[in-house]
C-alpha positions in Angstrom: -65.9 44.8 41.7 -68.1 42.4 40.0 -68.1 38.8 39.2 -65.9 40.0 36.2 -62.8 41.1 38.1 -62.7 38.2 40.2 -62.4 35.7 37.4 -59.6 38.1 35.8 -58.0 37.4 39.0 -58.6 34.0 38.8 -57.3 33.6 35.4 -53.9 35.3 36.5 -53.4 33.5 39.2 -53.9 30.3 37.7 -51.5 31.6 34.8 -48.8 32.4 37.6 -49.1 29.0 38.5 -48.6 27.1 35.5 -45.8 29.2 34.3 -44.0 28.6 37.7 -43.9 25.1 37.7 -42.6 22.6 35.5 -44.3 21.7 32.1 -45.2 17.6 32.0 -43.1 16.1 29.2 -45.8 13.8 28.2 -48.2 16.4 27.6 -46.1 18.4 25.3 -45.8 14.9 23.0 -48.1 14.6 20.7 -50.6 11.6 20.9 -49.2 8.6 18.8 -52.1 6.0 17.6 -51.3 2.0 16.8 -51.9 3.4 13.4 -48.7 5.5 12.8 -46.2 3.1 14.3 -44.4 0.8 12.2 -44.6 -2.9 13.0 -41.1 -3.8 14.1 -40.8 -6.4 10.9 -40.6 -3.6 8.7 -37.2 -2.0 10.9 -34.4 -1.4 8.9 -31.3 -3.8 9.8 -29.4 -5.0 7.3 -28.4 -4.4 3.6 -30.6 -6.0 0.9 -29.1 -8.6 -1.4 -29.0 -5.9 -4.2 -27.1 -3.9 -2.8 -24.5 -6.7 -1.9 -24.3 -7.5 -5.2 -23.6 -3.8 -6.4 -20.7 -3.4 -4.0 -19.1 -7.0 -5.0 -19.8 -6.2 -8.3 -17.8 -2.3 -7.9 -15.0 -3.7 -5.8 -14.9 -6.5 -8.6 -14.5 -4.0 -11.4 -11.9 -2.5 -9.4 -9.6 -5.0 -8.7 -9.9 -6.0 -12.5 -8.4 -2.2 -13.2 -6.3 -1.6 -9.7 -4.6 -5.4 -9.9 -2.6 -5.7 -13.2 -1.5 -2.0 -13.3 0.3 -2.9 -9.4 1.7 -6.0 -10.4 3.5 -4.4 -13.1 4.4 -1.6 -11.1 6.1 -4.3 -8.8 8.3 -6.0 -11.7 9.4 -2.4 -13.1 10.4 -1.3 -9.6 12.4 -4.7 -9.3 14.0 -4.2 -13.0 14.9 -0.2 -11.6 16.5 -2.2 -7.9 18.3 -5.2 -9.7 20.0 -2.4 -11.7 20.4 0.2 -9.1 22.4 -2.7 -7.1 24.1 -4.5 -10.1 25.8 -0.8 -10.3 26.6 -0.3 -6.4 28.0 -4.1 -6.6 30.2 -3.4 -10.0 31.6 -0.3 -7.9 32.5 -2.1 -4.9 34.2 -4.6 -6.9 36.4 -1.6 -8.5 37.7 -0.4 -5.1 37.9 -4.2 -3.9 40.1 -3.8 -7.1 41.9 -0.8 -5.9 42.6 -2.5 -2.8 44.3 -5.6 -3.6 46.5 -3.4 -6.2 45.0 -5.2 -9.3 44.4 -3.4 -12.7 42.3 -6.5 -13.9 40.0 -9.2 -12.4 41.1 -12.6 -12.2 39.5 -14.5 -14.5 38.2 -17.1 -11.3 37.3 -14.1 -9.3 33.3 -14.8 -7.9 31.1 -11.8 -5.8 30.9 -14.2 -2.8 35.2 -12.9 -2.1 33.6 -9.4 -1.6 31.4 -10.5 1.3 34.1 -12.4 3.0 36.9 -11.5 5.7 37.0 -8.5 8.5 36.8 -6.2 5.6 34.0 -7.4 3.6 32.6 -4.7 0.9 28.9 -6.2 1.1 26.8 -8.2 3.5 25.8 -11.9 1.8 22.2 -10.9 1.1 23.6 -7.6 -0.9 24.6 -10.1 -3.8 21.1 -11.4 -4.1 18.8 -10.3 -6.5 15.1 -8.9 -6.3 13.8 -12.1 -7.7 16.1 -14.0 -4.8 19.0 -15.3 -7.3 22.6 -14.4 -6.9 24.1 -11.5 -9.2 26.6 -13.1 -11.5 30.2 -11.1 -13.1 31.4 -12.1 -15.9 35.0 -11.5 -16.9 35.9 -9.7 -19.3 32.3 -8.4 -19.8 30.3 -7.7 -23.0 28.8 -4.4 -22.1 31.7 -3.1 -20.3 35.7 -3.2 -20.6 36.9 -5.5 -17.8 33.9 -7.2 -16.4 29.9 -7.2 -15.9 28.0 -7.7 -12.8 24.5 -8.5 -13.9 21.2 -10.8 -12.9 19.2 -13.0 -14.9 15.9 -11.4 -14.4 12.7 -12.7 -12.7 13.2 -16.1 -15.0 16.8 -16.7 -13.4 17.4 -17.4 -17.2 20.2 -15.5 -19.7 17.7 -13.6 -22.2 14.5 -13.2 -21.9 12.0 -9.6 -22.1 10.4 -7.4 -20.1 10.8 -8.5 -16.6 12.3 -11.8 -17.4 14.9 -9.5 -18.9 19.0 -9.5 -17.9 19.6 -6.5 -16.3 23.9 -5.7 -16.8 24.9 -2.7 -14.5 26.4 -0.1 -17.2 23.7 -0.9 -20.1 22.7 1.8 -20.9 20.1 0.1 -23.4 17.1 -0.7 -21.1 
């Protein structure tokens, strides 16, 4: 065999070698220069002041929508509450009625008398209001027969519109 053969041999050897062992990491990494590298000045940590203003200015514009429509969500569910419990109150005053044997209110009668004694009809804080006022009655009523149980409104004032409104359990007006 000539000089030929033994560098074949050579050569496979050598290639046994290399593939047997473990590659080096840092020669598999291509070179980086000074060149390539970004000075650290130039590293990305924070936002810029444009784009602080163009998320205040979104969350802005979206309170400006988002903020009046809740509000008057708020007073129209407090308008649908004051009337839901004007009604329960005006039926608890019918059995306290039914109870006592009377076919008509006396004309002194007040809600507190339903949240008194061992068998009160309704806790004190049941004769508030959403707005934190007390319901009134009035005897004999204007909307119904015998009597009204209603609440001034979010003015605590008789009249008023929208929420400010009286809401009278029975009206079938508003």
């Amino acid at each position: 065999m000539s000089d030929r053969t033994d560098s074949c041999v050579e050569c496979v050897q050598h290639a046994a070698v290399s593939l047997s062992s473990t590659p080096d990491t840092n020669s598999l990494k291509p070179m980086r220069t000074d060149r390539l590298r970004r000075p650290a000045r130039h590293a990305r940590r924070a936002f810029s002041l444009v784009e602080l203003i163009v998320a205040v200015t979104i969350m802005a514009i979206l309170a400006a929508l988002v903020v009046p429509r809740v509000s008057q969500w708020i007073g129209f569910t407090k308008g649908k509450t004051a009337r839901a419990d004007a009604e329960t109150i005006s039926n608890q005053v019918r059995m306290y009625m039914t109870a006592k044997g009377m076919s008509t209110l006396p004309s002194d009668f007040e809600l507190v008398e339903l949240t008194e004694g061992d068998g009160a009809l309704l806790n004190k804080n049941q004769i508030m209001d959403p707005w934190n006022n007390p319901y009134q009655i009035r005897i004999p009523g204007e909307i119904n027969l015998d009597f009204d149980v209603y609440s001034f409104g979010a003015d605590g004032q008789a009249g008023g519109e929208g929420e400010g409104a009286d809401v009278v359990a029975g009206d079938k007006r508003n």
